[in-house]
N, C-alpha and C positions, 0 to 999 in steps of 0.2 A: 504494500500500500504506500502510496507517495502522500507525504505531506507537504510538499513544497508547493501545490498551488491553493492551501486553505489560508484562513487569516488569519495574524495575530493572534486578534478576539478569539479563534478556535480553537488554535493552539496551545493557546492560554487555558481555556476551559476542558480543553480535552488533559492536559499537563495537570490541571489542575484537580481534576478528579480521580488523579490515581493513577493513570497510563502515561509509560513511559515511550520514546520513541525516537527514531531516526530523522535526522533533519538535514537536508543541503540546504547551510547558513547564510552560503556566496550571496551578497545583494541585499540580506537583508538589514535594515538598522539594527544600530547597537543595543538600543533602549529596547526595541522589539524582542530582540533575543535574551537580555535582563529580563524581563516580563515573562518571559516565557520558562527559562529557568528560576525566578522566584517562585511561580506558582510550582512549577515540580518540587521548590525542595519541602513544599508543605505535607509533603507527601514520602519524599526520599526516592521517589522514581528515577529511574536512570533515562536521562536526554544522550546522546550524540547529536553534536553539533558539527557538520561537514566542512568541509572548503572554506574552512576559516581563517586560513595563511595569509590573508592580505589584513587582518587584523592587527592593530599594535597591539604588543603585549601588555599594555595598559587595561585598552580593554576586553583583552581574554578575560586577564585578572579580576574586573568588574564582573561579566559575565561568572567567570566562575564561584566569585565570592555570592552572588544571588542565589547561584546551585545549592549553596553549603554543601558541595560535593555529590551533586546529583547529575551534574555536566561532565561529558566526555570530549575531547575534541580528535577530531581527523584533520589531515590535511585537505 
């Protein structure tokens, strides 16, 4: 199942109720993908966030610290 053409808002809700998921991150905002890993770590579900290499490691860090360790990254 792809989740790269839902929204935010879904992701958010779907993360947020407990399921964890795959995601090609490429393209999308920073804040977006904070959001979306904040609501997973309510949970402790596991995200992989894809094609994230064009990211400063600034805000991986931000992303990941929203996880509290629920976030994985790929290249």
């Amino acid at each position: 199942m792809s989740f790269q053409n839902r929204s935010t808002e879904d992701l958010v809700r779907i993360a947020g109720a407990g399921a964890g998921f795959r995601l090609d991150a490429a393209g999308r905002p920073v804040d977006d993908l904070v959001r979306i890993a904040d609501a997973a770590s309510d949970w402790g579900v596991r995200l992989v966030f894809a094609g994230v290499t064009s990211l400063s490691t600034d805000d991986l860090v931000k992303i990941a610290e929203a996880g509290e360790g629920s976030v994985e990254f790929e290249g």
